[in-house]
N, C-alpha and C positions, 0 to 999 in steps of 0.2 A: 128280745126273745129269739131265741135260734131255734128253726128250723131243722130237722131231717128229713128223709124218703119214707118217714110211718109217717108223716102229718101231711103228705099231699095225695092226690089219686095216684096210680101208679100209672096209668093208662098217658096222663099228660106226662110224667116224670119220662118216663120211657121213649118220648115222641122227641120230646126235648133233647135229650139226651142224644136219640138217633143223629139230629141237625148237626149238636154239639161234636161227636165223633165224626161224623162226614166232614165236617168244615176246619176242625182244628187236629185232631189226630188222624188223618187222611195218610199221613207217609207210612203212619203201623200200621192201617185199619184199610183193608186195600177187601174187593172181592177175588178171590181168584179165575182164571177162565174158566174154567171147569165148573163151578158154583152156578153159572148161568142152564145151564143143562138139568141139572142134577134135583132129585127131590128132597125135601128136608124130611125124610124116614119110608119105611116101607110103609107104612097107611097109609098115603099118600097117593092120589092119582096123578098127579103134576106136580110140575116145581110151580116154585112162586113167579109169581104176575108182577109183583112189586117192583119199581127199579132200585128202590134204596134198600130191599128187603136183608140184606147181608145189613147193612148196620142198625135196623130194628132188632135184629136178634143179639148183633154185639150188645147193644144198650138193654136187651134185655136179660141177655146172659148177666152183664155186670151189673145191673139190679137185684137179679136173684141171688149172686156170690154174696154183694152188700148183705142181702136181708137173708141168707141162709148160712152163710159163711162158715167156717170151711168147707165146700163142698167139693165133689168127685165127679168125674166126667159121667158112671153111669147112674147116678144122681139126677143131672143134668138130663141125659137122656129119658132116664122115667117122667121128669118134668113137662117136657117137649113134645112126649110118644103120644098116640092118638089110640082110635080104635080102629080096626083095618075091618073094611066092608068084605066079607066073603062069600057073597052071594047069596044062596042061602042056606047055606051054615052060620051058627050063632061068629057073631063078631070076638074079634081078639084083642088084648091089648099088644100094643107093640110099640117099643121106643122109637127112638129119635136115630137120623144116622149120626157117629159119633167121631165124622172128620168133619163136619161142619165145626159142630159144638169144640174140638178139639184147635182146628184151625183159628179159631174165633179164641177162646183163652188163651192159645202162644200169642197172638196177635195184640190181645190185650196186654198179656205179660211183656210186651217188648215196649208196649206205650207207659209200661209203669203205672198200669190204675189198678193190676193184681198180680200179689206174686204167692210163689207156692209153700207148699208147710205139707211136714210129714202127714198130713189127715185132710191133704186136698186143698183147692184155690179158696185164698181169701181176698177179700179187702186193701187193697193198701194205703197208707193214708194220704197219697195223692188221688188215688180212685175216691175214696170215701170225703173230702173235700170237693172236689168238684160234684159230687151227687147232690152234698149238701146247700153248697151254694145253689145249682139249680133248683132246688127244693125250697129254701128261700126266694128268690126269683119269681118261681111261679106261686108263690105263698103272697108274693104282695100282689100279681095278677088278679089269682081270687080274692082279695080285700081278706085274707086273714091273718090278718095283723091288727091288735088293735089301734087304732088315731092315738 
């Protein structure tokens, strides 16, 4: 029985996957100097605390291409955006910044796990193999497979 990324949590698939892109696609998947500064959107009051937080989002980004596929950069951004606290004035919604997200798909598209299509980033089927396999992977983990 084969496995995909609908039949496991996405929360582990995602964690996994971060490890997997830090450890083996490191020479595409780099963070830039500037990323250490910077907030991930204007709702935001600070950047991230995380040290591996740059390949959480790569491994999340290329989960959502996987299971939304073909998708658009301000796609992506509405995915990401939060609500921005205004004091008190009612809240707003607000996207994502979209050189992250942006740096993050070239970065992907040069490791070859998504390449582009006139209607936005998909899948490719070396991206979409390694998702899978991880997906099996962590499918024998939690015992759902049956003996």
């Amino acid at each position: 029985m084969a496995f995909t990324a609908y039949d496991v949590p996405p929360s582990l698939l995602i964690q996994h996957l971060a490890e997997k892109l830090e450890k083996e696609f490191s020479e595409y998947i780099k963070m830039p100097d500037w990323a250490r500064f910077c907030k991930t959107g204007t709702h935001r009051e600070r950047p991230p605390t995380q040290k591996n937080w740059w390949f959480l989002r790569a491994a999340s980004i290329l989960y959502q291409v996987y299971m939304r596929g073909p998708i658009g950069l301000n796609k992506l951004r509405n995915l990401y955006g939060g609500r921005k606290d205004r004091g008190a004035r009612p809240e707003e919604k607000r996207r994502a910044a979209a050189k992250i997200i942006r740096t993050i798909l070239q970065q992907l598209e040069k490791a070859g796990l998504v390449e582009k299509t006139p209607h936005g980033r998909r899948i490719s089927p070396k991206g979409q193999s390694l998702l899978d396999k991880l997906a099996g992977e962590i499918a024998k983990k939690l015992n759902l497979i049956p003996p």
